[in-house]
DOSEKE-355335 format. One record per residue (C-alpha): residue in one letter; z, y, x. Coordinates in pm, 1 decimal, padded with zeros to 6 digits, always signed. Layout:
# DOSEKE-355335
+----+----------+----------+----------+
! aa !        z !        y !        x !
+----+----------+----------+----------+
!  a !        Z !        Y !        X !
...
+----+----------+----------+----------+
END
This chain:
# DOSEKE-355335
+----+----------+----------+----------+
! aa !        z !        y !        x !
+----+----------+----------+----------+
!  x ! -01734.1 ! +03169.5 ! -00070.6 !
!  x ! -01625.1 ! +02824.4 ! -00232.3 !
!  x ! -01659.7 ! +02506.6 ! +00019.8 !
!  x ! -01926.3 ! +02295.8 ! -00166.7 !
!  x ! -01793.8 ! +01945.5 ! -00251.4 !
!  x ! -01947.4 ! +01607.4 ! -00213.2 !
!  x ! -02228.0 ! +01449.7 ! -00412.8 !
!  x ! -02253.8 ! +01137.9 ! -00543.7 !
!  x ! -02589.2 ! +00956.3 ! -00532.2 !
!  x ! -02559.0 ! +00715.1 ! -00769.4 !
!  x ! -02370.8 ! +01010.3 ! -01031.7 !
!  x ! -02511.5 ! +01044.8 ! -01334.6 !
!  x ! -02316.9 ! +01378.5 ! -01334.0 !
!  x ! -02466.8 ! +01694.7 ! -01200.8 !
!  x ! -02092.5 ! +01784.1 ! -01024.8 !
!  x ! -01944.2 ! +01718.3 ! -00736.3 !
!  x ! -01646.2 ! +01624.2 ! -00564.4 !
!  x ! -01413.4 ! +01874.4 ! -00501.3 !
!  x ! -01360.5 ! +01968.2 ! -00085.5 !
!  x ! -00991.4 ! +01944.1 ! -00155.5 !
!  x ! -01021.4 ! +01553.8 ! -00224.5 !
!  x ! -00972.3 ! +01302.0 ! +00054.6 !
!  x ! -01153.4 ! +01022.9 ! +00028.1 !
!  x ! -01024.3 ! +00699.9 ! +00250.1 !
!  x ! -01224.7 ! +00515.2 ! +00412.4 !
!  x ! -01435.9 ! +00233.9 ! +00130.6 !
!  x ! -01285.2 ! +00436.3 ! -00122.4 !
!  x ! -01504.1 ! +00397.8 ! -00451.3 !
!  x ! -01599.4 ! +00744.3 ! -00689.1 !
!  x ! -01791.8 ! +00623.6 ! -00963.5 !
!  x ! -01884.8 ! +00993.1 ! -01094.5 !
!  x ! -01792.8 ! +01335.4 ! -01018.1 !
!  x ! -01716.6 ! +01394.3 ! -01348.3 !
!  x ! -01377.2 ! +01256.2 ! -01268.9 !
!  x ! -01265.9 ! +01575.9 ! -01123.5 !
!  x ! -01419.7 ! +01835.7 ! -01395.3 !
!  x ! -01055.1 ! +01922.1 ! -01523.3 !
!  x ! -00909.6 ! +01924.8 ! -01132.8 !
!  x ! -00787.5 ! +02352.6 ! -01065.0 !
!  x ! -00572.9 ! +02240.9 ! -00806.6 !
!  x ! -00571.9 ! +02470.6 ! -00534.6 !
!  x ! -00347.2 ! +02268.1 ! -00302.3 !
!  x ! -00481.6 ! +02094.7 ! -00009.0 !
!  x ! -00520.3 ! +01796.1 ! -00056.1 !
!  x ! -00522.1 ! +01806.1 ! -00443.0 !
!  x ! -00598.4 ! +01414.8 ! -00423.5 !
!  x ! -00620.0 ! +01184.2 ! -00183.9 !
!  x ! -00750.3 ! +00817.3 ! -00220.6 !
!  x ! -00653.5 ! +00552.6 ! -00003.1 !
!  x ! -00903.1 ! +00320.7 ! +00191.7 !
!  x ! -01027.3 ! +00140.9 ! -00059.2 !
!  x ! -00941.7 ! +00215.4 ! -00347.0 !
!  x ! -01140.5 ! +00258.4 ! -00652.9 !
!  x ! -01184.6 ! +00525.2 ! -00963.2 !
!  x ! -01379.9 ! +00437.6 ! -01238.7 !
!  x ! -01541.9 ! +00488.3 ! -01565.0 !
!  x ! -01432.2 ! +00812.5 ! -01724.9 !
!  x ! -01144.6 ! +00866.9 ! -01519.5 !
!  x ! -01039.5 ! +01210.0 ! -01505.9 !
!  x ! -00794.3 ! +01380.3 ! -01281.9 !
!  x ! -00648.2 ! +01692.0 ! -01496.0 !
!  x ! -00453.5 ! +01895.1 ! -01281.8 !
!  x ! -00317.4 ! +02238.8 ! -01247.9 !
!  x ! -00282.7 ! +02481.8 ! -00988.3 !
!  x ! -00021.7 ! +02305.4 ! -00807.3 !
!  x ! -00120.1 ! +01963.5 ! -00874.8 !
!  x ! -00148.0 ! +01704.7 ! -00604.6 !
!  x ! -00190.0 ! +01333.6 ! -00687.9 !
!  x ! -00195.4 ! +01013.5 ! -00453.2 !
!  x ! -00381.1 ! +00657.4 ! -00515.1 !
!  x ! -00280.1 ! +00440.4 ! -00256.7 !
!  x ! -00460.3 ! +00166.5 ! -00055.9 !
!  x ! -00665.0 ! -00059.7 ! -00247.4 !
!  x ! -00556.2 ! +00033.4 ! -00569.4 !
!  x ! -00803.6 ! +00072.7 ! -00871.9 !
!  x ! -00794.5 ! +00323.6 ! -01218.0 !
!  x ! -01007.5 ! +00306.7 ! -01487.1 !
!  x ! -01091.1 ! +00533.6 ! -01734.7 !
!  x ! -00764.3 ! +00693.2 ! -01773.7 !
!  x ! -00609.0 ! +01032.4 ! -01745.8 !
!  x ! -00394.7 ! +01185.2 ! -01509.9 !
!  x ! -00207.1 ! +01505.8 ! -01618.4 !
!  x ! -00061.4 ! +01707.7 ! -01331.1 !
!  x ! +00113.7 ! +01988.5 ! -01257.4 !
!  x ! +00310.2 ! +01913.7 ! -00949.4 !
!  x ! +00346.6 ! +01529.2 ! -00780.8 !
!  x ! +00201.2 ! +01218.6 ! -00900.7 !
!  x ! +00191.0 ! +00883.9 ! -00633.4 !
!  x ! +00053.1 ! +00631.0 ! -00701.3 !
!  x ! +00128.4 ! +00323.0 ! -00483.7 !
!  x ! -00106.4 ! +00059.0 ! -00266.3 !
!  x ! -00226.2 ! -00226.5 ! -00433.9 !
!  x ! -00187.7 ! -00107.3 ! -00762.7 !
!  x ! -00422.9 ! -00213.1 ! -01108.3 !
!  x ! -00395.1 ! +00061.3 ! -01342.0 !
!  x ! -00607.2 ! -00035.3 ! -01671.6 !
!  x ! -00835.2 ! +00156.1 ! -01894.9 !
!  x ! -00675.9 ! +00438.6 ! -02115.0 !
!  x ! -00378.9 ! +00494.3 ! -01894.7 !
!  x ! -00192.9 ! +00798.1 ! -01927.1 !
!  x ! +00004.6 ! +00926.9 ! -01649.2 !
!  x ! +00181.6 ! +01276.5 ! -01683.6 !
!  x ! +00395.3 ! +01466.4 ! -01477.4 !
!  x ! +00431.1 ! +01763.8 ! -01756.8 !
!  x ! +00388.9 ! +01794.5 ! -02121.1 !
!  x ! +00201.8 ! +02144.0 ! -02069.5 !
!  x ! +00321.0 ! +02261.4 ! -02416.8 !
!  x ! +00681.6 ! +02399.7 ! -02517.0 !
!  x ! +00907.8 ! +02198.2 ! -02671.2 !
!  x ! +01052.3 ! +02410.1 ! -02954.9 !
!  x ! +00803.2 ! +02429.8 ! -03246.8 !
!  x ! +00776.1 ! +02802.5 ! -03270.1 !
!  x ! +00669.2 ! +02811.6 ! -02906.7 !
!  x ! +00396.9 ! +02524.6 ! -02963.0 !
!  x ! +00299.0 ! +02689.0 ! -03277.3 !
!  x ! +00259.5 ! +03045.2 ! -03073.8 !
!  x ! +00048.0 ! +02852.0 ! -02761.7 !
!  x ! -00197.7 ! +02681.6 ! -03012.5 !
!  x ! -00272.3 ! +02954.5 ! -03227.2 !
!  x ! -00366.1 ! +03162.3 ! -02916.2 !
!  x ! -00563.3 ! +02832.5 ! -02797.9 !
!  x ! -00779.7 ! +02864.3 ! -03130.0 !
!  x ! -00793.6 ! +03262.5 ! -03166.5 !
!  x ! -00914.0 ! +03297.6 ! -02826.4 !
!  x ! -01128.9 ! +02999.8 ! -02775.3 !
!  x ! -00948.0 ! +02916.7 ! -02417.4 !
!  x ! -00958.9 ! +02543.9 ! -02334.5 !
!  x ! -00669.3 ! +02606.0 ! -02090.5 !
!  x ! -00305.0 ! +02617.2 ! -02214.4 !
!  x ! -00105.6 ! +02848.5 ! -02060.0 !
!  x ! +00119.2 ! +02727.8 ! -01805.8 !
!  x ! +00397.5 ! +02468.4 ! -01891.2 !
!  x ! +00709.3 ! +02579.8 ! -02115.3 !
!  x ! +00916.9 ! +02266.0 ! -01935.8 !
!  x ! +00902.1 ! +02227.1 ! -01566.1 !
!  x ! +00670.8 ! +01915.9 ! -01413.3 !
!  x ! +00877.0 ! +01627.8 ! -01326.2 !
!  x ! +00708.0 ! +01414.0 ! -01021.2 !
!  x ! +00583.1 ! +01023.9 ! -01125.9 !
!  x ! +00631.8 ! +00752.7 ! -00859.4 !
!  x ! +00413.7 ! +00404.7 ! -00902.9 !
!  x ! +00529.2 ! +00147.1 ! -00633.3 !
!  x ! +00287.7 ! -00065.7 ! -00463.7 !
!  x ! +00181.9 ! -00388.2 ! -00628.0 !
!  x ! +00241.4 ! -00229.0 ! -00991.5 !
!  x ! +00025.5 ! -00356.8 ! -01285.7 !
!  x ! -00020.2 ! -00099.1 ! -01564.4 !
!  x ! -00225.9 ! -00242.1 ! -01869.8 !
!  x ! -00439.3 ! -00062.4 ! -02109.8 !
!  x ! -00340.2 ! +00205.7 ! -02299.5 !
!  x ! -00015.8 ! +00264.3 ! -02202.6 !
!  x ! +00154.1 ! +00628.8 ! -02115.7 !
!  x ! +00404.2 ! +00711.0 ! -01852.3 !
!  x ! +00620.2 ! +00956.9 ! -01908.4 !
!  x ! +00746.4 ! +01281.4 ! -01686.3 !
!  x ! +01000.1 ! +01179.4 ! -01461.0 !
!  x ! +00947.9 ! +00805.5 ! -01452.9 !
!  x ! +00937.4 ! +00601.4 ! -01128.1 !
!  x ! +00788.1 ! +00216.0 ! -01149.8 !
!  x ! +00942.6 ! +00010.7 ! -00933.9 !
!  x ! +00753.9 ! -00247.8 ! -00672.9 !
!  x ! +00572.0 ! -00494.8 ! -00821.4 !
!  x ! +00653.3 ! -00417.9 ! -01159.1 !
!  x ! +00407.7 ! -00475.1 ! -01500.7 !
!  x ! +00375.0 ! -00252.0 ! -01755.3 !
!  x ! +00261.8 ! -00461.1 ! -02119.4 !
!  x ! -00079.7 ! -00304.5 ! -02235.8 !
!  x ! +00027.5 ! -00002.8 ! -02486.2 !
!  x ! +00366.3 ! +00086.6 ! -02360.2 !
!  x ! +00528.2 ! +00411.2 ! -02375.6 !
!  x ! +00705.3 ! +00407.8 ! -02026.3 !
!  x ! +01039.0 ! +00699.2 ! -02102.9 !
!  x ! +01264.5 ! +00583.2 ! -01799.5 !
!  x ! +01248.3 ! +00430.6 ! -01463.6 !
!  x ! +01126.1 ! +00060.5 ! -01422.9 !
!  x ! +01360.5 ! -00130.6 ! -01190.9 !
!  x ! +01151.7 ! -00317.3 ! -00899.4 !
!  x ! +00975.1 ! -00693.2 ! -01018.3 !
!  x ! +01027.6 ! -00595.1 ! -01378.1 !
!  x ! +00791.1 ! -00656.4 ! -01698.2 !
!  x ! +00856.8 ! -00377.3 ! -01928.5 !
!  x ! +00681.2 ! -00412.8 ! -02265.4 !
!  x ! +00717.5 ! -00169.0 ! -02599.7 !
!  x ! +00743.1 ! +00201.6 ! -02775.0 !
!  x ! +00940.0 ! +00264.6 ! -02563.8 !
!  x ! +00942.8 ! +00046.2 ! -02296.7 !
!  x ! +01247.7 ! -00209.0 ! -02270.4 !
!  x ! +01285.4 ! -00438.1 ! -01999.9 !
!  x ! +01097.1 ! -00774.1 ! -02106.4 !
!  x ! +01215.4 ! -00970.3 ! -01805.2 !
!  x ! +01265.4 ! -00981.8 ! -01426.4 !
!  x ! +01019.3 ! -01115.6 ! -01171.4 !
!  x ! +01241.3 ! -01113.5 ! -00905.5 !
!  x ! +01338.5 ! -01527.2 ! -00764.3 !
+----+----------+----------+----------+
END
């Protein structure tokens, strides 16, 4: 039998929080619903530092093998975490609304492949692609990172300490530490270092 997970009592969702979550101590879970897309079987599959904060429609996708960290005192909102292997998140971190973060890309990269995966996505009526064409690369967010709203980060890409990323950037490669990186994709904007 299933461990039962932990209810919310201010959730306006009928879920729960899945056992495999740590929860830190004065960590914040606005609603279960967060975790409706979490299959990850590892243990833990998240773990939020003392805290820290998850809000709005924030939802943790992740597969199987998906594990994901939000460090000490840091806050998401509303955003979406896609995971298939490792995705850390740093302390003190503000993470905006409509953040993307993505270890994977979950579909093939060759369009005959894509074409095969979605047609058998609409024939069959399966919400769940099937497992990723290109391997999961592992994200790393430094502590003290600001992440503004609507950007995406990338497979692969590690944010340096103390680092801001502009409001609708399309992070590609690694942020150096006390950087502002700003575009489609994101260039380095200026450093913050003295």
């Amino acid at each position: 039998m299933a461990a039962l997970g932990l209810s919310l009592p201010w959730d306006w969702h009928p879920g729960t929080v899945p056992p495999n979550v740590e929860i830190g101590e004065g960590a914040y879970i606005e609603t279960s619903y967060s975790f409706h897309e979490c299959r990850s079987e590892r243990q833990p599959a998240v773990t939020l530092g003392r805290g820290s904060q998850v809000y709005l429609a924030m939802m943790f996708d992740l597969g199987e093998r998906g594990r994901v960290r939000l460090g000490d005192y840091s806050s998401i909102t509303g955003g979406r975490v896609i995971c298939d292997d490792e995705i850390v998140i740093g302390d003190y971190c503000l993470i905006s609304w409509n953040v993307i973060i993505m270890d994977t890309y979950r579909l093939p990269l060759d369009a005959r492949s894509r074409r095969t995966v979605l047609e058998h996505v609409a024939l069959t009526n399966d919400r769940v692609i099937p497992s990723s064409f290109d391997a999961p690369r592992p994200v790393r967010i430094g502590d003290n990172v600001w992440i503004g709203f609507d950007a995406c980060i990338l497979p692969g890409v590690r944010i340096g300490v103390g680092s801001v990323v502009a409001a609708k950037s399309v992070v590609t490669e690694d942020v150096p530490p006390y950087t502002i990186v700003a575009g489609n994709p994101a260039r380095v904007i200026r450093s913050l270092a003295a």
